[in-house]
C-alpha positions as CSV (number, residue, x, y, z in Angstrom):
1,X,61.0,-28.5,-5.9
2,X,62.0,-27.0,-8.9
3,X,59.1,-24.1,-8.2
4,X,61.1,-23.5,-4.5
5,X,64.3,-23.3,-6.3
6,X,62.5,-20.8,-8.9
7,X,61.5,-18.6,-5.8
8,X,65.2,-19.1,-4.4
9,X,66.5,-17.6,-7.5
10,X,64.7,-14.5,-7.7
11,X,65.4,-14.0,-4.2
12,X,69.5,-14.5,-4.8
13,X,69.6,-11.8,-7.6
14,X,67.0,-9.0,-6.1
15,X,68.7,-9.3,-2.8
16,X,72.7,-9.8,-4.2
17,X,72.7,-5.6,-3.9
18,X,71.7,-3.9,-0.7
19,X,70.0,-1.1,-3.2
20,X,69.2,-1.4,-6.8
21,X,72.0,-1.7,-9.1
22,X,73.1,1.5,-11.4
23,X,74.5,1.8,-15.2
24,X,77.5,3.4,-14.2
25,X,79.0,1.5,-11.3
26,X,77.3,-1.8,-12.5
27,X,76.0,-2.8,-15.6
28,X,78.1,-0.9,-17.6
29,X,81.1,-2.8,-16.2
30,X,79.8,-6.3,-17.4
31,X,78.6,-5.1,-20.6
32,X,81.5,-3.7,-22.1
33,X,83.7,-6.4,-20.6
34,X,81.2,-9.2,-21.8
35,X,79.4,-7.9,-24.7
36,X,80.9,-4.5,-26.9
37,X,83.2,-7.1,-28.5
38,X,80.6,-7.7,-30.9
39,X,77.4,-4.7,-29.7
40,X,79.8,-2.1,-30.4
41,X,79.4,0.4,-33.6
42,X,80.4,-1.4,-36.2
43,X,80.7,-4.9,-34.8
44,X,78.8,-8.0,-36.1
45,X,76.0,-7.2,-33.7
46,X,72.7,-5.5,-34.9
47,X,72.7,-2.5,-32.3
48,X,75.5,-1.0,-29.8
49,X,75.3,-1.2,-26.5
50,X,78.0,1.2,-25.7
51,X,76.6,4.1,-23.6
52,X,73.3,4.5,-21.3
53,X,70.9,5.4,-23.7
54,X,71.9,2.7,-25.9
55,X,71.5,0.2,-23.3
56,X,68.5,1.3,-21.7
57,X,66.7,1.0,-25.1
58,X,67.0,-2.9,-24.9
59,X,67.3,-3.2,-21.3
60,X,64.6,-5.8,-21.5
61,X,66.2,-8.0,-24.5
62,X,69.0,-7.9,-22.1
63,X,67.6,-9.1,-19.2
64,X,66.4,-12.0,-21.5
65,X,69.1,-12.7,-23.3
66,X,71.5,-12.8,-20.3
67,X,68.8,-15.0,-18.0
68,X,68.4,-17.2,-20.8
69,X,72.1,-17.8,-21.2
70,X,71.8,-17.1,-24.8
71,X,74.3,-14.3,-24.5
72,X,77.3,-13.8,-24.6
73,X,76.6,-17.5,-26.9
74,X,77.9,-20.0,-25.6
75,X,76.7,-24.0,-26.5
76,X,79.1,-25.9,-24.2
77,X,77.5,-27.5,-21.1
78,X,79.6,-25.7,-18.0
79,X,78.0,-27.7,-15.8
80,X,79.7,-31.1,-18.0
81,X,83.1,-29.1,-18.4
82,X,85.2,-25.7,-17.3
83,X,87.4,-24.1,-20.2
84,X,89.9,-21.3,-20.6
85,X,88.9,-17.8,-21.3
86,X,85.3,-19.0,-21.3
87,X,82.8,-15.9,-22.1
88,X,79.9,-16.0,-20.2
89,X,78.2,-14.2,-17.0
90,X,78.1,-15.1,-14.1
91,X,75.1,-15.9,-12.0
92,X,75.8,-12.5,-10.0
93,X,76.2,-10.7,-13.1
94,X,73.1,-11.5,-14.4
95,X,71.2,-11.1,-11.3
96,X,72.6,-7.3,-11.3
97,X,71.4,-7.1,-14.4
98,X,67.6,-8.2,-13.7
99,X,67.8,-6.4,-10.5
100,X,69.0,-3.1,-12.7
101,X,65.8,-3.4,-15.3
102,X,63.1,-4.7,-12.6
103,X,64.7,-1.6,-10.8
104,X,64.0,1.1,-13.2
105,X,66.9,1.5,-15.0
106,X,68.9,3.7,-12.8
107,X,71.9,5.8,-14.3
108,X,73.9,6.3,-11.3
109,X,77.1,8.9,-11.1
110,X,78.2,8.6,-15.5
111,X,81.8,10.1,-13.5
112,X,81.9,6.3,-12.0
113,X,81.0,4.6,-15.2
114,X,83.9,2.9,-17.1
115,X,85.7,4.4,-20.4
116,X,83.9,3.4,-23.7
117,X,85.5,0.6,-25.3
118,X,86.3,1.4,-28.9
119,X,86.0,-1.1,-32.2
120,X,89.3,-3.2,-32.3
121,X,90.8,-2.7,-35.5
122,X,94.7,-3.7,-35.0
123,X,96.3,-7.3,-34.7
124,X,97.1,-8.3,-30.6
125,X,100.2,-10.3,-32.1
126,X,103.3,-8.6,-31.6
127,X,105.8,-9.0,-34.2
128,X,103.9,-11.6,-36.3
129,X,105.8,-13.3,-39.3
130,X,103.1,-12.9,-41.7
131,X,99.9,-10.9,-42.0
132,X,98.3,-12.0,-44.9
133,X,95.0,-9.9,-46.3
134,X,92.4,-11.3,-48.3
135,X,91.4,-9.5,-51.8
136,X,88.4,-7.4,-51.3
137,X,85.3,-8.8,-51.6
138,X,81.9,-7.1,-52.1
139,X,79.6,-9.2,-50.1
140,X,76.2,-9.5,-51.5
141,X,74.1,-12.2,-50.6
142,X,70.2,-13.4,-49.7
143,X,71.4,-16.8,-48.0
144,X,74.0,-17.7,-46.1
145,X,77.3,-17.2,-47.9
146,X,80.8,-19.9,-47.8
147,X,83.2,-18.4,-49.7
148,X,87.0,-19.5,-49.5
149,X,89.7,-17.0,-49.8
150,X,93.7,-18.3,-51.1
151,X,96.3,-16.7,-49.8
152,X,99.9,-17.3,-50.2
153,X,102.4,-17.6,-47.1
154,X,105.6,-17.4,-48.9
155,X,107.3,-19.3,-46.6
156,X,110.6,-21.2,-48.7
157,X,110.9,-23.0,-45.6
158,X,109.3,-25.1,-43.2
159,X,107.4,-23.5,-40.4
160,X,105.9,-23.8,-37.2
161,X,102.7,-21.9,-36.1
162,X,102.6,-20.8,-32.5
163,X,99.7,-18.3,-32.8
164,X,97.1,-17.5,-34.8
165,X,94.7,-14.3,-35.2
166,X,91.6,-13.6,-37.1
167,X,91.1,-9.4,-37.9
168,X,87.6,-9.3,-39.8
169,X,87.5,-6.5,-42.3
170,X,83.9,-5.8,-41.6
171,X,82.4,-7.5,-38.7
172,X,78.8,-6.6,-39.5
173,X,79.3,-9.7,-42.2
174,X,81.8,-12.0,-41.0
175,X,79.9,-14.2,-39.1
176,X,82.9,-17.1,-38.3
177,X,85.8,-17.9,-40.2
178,X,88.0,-21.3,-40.4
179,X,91.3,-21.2,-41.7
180,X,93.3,-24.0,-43.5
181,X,96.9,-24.7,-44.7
182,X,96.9,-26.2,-48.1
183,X,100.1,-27.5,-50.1
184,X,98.3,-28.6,-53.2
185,X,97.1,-26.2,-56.6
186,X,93.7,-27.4,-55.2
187,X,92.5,-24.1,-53.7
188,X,94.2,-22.1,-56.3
189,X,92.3,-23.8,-59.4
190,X,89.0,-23.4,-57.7
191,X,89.8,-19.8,-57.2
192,X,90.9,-19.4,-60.4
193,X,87.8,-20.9,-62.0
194,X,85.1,-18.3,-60.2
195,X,85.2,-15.2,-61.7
196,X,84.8,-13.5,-58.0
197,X,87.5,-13.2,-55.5
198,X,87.9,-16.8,-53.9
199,X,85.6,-19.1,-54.7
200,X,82.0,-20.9,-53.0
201,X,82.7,-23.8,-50.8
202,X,80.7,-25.1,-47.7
203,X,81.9,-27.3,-44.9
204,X,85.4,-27.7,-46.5
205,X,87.7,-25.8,-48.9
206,X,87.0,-28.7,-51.7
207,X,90.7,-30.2,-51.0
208,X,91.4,-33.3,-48.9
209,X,94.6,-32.2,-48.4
210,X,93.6,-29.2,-46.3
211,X,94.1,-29.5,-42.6
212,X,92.5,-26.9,-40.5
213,X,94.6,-24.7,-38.5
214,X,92.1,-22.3,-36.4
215,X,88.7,-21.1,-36.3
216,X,87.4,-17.5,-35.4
217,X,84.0,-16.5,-34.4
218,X,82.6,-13.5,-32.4
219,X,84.7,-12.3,-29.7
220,X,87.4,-14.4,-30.4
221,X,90.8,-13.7,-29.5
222,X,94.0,-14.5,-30.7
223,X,95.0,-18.5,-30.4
224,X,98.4,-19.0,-28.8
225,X,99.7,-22.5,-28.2
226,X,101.6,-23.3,-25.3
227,X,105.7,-22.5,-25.1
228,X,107.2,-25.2,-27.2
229,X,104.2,-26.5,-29.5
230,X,103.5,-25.9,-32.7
231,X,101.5,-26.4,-36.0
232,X,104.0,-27.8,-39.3
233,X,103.3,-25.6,-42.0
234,X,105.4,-26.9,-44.8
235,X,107.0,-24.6,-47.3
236,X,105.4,-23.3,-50.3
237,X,101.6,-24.3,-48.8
238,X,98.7,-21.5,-49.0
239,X,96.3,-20.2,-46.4
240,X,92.6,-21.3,-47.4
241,X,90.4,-19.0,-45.3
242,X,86.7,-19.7,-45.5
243,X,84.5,-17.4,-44.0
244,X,80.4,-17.3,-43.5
245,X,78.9,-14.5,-44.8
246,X,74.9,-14.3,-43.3
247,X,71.8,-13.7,-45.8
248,X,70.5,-10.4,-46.2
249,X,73.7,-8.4,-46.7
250,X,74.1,-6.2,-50.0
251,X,77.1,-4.9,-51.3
252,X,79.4,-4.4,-47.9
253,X,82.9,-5.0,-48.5
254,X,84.8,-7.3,-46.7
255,X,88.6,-7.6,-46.3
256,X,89.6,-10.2,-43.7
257,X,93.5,-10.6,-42.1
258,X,95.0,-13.8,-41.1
259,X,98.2,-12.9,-38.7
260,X,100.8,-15.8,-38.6
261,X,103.4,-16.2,-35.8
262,X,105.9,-18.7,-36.8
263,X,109.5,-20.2,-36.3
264,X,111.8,-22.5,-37.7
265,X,113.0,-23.8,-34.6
266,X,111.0,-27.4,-34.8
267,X,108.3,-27.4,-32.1
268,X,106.6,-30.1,-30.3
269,X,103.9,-31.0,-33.4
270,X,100.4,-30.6,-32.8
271,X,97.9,-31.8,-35.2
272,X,93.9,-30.7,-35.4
273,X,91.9,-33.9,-36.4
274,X,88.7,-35.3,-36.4
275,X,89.6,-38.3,-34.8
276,X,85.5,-39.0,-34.2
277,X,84.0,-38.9,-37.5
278,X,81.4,-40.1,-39.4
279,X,83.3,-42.4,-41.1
280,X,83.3,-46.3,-41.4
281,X,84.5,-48.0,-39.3
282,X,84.6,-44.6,-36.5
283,X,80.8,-44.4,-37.0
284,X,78.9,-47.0,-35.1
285,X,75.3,-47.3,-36.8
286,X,75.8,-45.7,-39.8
287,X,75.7,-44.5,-42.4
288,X,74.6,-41.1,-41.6
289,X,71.1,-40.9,-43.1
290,X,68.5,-39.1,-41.5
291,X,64.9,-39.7,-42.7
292,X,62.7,-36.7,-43.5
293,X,60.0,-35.9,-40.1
294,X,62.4,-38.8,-38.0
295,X,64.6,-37.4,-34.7
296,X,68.0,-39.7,-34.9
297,X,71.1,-40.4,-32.5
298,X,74.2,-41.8,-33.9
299,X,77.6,-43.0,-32.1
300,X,81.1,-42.9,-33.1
301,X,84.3,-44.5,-31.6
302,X,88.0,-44.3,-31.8
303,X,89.9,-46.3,-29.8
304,X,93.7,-44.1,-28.8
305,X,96.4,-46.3,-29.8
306,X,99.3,-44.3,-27.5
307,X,99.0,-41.5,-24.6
308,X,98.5,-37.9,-26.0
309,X,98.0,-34.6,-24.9
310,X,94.9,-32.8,-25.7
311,X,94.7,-28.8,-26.1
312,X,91.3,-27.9,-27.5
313,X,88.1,-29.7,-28.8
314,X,86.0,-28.8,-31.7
315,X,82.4,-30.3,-32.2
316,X,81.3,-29.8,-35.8
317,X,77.9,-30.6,-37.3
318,X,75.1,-28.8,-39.9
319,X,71.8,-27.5,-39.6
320,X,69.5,-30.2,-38.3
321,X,72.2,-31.2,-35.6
322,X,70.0,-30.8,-32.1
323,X,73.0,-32.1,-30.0
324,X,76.3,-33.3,-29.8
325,X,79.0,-34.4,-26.9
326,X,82.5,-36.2,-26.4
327,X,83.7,-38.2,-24.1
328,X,86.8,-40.3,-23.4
329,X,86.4,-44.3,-21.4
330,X,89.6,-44.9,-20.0
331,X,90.9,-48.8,-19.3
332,X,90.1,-48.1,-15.8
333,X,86.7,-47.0,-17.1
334,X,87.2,-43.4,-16.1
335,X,85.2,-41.0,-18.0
336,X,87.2,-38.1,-19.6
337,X,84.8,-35.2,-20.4
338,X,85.7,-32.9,-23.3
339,X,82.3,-31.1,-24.6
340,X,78.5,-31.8,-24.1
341,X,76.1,-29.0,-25.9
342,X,72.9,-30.2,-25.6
343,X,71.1,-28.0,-27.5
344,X,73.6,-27.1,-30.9
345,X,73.1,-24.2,-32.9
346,X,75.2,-24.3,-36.2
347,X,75.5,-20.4,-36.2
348,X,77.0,-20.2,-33.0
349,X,80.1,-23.3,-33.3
350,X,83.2,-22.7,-32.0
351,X,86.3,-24.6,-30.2
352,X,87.2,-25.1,-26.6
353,X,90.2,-25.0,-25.1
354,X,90.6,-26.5,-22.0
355,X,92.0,-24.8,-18.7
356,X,95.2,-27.5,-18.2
357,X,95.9,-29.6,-21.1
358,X,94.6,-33.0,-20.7
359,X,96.1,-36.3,-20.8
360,X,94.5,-39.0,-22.6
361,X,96.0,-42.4,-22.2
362,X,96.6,-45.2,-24.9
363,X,93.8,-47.9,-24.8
364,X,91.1,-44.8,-24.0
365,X,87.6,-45.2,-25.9
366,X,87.3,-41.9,-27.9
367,X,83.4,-41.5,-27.7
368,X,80.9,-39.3,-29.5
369,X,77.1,-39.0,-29.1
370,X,74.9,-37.0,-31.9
371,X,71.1,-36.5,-32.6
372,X,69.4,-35.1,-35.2
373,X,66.4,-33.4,-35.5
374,X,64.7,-33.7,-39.0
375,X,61.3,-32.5,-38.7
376,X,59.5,-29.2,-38.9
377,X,59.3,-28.8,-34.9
378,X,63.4,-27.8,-35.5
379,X,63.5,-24.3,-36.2
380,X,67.2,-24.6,-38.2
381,X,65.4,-27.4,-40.6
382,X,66.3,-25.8,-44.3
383,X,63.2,-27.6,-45.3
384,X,59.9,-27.2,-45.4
385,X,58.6,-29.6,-45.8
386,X,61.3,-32.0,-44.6
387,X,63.2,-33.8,-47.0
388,X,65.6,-36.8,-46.2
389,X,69.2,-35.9,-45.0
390,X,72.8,-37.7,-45.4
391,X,76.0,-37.1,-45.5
392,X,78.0,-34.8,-47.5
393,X,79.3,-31.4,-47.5
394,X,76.4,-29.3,-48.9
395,X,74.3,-26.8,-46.7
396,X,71.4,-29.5,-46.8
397,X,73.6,-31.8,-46.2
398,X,74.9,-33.2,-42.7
399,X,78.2,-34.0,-40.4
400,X,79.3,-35.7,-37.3
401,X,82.9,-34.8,-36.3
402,X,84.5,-33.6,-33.2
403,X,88.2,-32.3,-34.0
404,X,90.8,-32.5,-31.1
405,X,93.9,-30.1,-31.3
406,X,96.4,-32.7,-30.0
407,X,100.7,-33.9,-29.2
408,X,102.2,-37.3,-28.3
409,X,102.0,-37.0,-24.6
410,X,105.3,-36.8,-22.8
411,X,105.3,-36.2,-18.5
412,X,104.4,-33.5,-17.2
413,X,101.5,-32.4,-19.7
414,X,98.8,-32.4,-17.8
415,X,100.5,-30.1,-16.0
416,X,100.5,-27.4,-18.4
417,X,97.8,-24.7,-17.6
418,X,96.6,-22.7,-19.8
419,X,94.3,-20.4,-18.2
420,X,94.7,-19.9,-14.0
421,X,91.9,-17.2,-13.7
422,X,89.1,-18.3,-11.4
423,X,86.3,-19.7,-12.3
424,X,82.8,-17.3,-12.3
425,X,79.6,-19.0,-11.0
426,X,77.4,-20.9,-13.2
427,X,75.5,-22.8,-11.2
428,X,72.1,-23.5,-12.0
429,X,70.6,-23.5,-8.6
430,X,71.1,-19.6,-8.4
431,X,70.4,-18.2,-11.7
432,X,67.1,-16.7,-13.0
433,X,65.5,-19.4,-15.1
434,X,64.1,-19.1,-17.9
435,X,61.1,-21.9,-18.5
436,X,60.1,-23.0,-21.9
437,X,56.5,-21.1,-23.6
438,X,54.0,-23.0,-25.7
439,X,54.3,-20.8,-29.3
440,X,51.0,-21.9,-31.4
441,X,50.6,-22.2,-34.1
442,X,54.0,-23.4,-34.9
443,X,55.4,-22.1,-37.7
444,X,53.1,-19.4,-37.9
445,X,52.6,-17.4,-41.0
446,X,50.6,-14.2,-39.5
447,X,50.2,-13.7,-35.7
448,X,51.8,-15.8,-33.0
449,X,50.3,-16.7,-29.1
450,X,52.6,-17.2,-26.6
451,X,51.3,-19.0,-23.7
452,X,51.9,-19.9,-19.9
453,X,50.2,-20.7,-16.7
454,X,52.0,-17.9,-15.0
455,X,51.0,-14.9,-17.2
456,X,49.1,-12.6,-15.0
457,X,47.1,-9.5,-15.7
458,X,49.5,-6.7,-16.3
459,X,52.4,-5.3,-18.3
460,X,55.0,-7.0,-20.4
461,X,57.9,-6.7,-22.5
462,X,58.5,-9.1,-25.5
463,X,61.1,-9.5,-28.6
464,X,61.7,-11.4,-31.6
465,X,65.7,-12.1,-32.2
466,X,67.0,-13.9,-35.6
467,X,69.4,-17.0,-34.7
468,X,72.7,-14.6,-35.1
469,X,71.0,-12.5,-32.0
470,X,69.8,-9.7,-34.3
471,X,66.8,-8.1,-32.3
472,X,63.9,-7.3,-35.3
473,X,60.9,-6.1,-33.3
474,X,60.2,-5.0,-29.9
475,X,57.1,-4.1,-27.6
476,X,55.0,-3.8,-24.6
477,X,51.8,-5.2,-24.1
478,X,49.1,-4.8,-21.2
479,X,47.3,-8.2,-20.3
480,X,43.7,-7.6,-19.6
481,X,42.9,-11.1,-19.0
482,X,44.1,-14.5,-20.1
483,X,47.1,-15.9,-20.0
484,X,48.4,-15.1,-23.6
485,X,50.3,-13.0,-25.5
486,X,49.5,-12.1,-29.0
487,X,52.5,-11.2,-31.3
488,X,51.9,-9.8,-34.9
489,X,54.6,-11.8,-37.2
490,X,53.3,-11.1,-40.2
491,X,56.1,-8.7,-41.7
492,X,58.9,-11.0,-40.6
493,X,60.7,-13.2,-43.5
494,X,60.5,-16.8,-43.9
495,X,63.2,-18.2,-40.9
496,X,63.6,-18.6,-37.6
497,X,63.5,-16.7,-34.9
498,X,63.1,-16.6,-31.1
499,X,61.0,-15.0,-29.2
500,X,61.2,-13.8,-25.5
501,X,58.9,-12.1,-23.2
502,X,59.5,-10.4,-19.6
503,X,57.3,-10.1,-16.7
504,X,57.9,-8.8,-13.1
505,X,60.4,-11.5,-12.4
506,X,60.5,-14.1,-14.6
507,X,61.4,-14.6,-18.3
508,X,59.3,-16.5,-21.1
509,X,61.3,-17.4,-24.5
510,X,60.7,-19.9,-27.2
511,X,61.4,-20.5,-31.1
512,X,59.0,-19.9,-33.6
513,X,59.8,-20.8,-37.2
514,X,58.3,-18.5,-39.5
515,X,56.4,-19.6,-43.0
């Protein structure tokens, strides 16, 4: 069955166009919509992909990526939930975009293509009450980087947030940023003890008094909470913005905005917890310990005490997390879905809001499920060999909490939409698949074989991608015989990477972890 369905696909996206698709009229359309948020001169991204010529030189990482569904990212299960502003293809999209490279590429009528998008520089905010800029910061680093930044508001007077927008000052190192409002000296005593700008913090800002108010990652946009709700800032409090720098950057400067709309007019409150934690008595067979070379699930529990009204959801965990989801169990014992991703990937978290806000009723069973993967077959393990893992804020170190941006419910909630646009097609019955390699040996220290029964004599196309998406080699190959690919790693650094390979039709990827 799942061969016929295979065959089904292919068919869908090589016969979706009645001739081969172009660049002009429509590829370039869906990547500069989808993608030249972040592959854009400048962005975060290792390489543009504004323009043919630019394009056409990764045409096949692109077909990968996009068949693979691991870009644009995007962890949350669509299939398990439907959110607002949600950036991903659809199944046409990336059939037009297999059927363009198995096509040859075509350039079509450049009068037909769409203007070049240009690097965003400029707040989308419109009159904003504060816009607050971090000192600058020369980023050098060989690991990954948590550095918290204090800034002031000012505010003499009690405010209420009602959007919120992240401007990175150099998004070739700003991999995500989550900003906090903190009322205590806290922040400003850690700051003041580094001798850098801000100050080195991972997970949290090192205050228990700072409650998170937003997080930004690539291709974010501004976060706007519905007419009439609001975040409390109270007076005299400080931003705390903590943003991930990645490994391998040497002396770029960084010099982040935070842009604050606000008013005094009191707002319906809403309040960004972690109401499932891993916490006594939340967490259900704790305490979170992890075992080195042991795979481990964990539950947690919160039982609603009175009707609210959910916004957004926010699953949070470190580097050995494998997967994570949330769930509500009503009194009627209906299920309320918030967020499955079963396969997490700590460089790619982010929050989803949800297309209507959601009512929650009192007496509903708040329910998490997480598993861990400790052992050396998970290519995010810090450690090598694996050591044991438990709680606690450090890099090594692991979490279990899904935050919920939440009000009191009152009638009519569920009622509030926040994003009417239709819904593209994700199905999984009419999208190229992409079917998991064998990658031996694994980790590898000098060549890699990529294996599968349906390699065939002939050409292919493979490349190697970090985990931020970063493509560091490319090739072609000719298979004379065998089915097997053999894929020099030597030069690449200690990590992990992934690997994908294209032929005719079908796609090939897998994760190699590199010694």
């Amino acid at each position: 069955m799942k061969k016929f369905i295979l065959v089904l696909s292919i068919l869908f996206a090589s016969r979706a166009f009645a001739q081969t698709p172009n660049w002009s009229e429509h590829v370039a359309p869906i990547l500069y919509k989808n993608c030249t948020n972040c592959h854009i001169e400048g962005g975060i991204a290792p390489f543009s992909l504004v323009g043919y010529e630019k394009a056409v030189a990764y045409a096949g990482g692109i077909k990968n990526a996009t068949a693979s569904r691991s870009m644009p990212p995007w962890p949350a299960d669509l299939q398990y939930q439907r959110y607002a502003h949600e950036r991903v293809l659809s199944n046409e999209e990336i059939g037009a975009i297999a059927a363009w490279v198995d096509g040859g590429t075509p350039k079509g009528d450049t009068t037909k293509a769409p203007a070049k998008p240009v690097l965003k520089k400029g707040g989308s905010i419109t009159n904003p009450t504060r816009n607050l800029k971090m000192p600058d910061y020369s980023v050098k680093t060989t690991t990954d980087e948590y550095r918290c930044f204090v800034l002031p508001t000012g505010f003499t007077k009690d405010q209420f947030l009602t959007a919120i927008e992240v401007i990175p000052g150099n998004l070739r190192v700003v991999h995500h940023a989550l900003i906090f409002h903190d009322t205590t000296a806290k922040p400003s005593q850690l700051d003041a003890a580094d001798p850098k700008p801000g100050y080195l913090s991972f997970g949290g800002t090192g205050s228990s008094s700072s409650d998170l108010i937003g997080i930004w990652v690539p291709g974010s946009e501004p976060y706007f909470f519905p007419t009439g709700f609001g975040i409390k800032l109270p007076k005299n409090g400080n931003i705390v913005l903590q943003i991930h720098y990645p490994g391998g950057v040497n002396n770029v400067v960084d010099s982040t905005r935070v842009i604050l709309k606000t008013t005094t007019i009191p707002q319906r409150p809403v309040a960004i917890q972690p109401a499932l934690n891993h916490n006594a008595p939340n967490l259900q067979n704790g305490p979170l310990y992890i075992p080195a070379n042991q795979v481990k699930s964990f539950n947690n529990k919160y039982d609603l005490p009175v009707d609210v009204s959910v916004f957004t959801v926010g699953p949070h965990m470190h580097l050995i997390g494998s997967s994570i989801k949330a769930f509500g169990v009503t009194t009627n014992k209906d299920t309320i879905r918030f967020v499955d991703i079963p396969k997490w990937d700590f460089h790619w978290q982010r929050s989803y809001t949800f297309r209507n806000v959601l009512k929650v009723p009192g007496g509903t069973s708040l329910r998490g499920q997480a598993s861990y993967n400790n052992t050396s077959s998970n290519p995010f393990n810090p450690s090598n060999p694996p050591q044991a893992v438990s709680l606690g804020e450090g890099t090594n170190d692991e979490m279990f909490l899904v935050y919920f941006w939440y009000t009191l419910y009152q009638p009519g909630d569920e009622n509030i939409v926040i994003d009417n646009a239709g819904l593209k097609n994700v199905s999984k019955t009419s999208v190229l698949k992409t079917e998991t390699t064998r990658i031996y040996p694994n980790p590898s220290s000098d060549f890699a074989w990529v294996s599968d029964v349906r390699f065939a004599e002939g050409p292919l196309q493979w490349s190697i991608t970090d985990m931020t998406g970063k493509m560091i080699q490319h090739g072609s190959d000719v298979l004379q015989s065998g089915k097997h690919c053999k894929i020099n790693v030597s030069e690449l650094t200690t990590g992990a990477y992934q690997i994908s390979i294209q032929q005719g039709n079908t796609n090939y990827s897998g994760r190699l972890l590199k010694q």
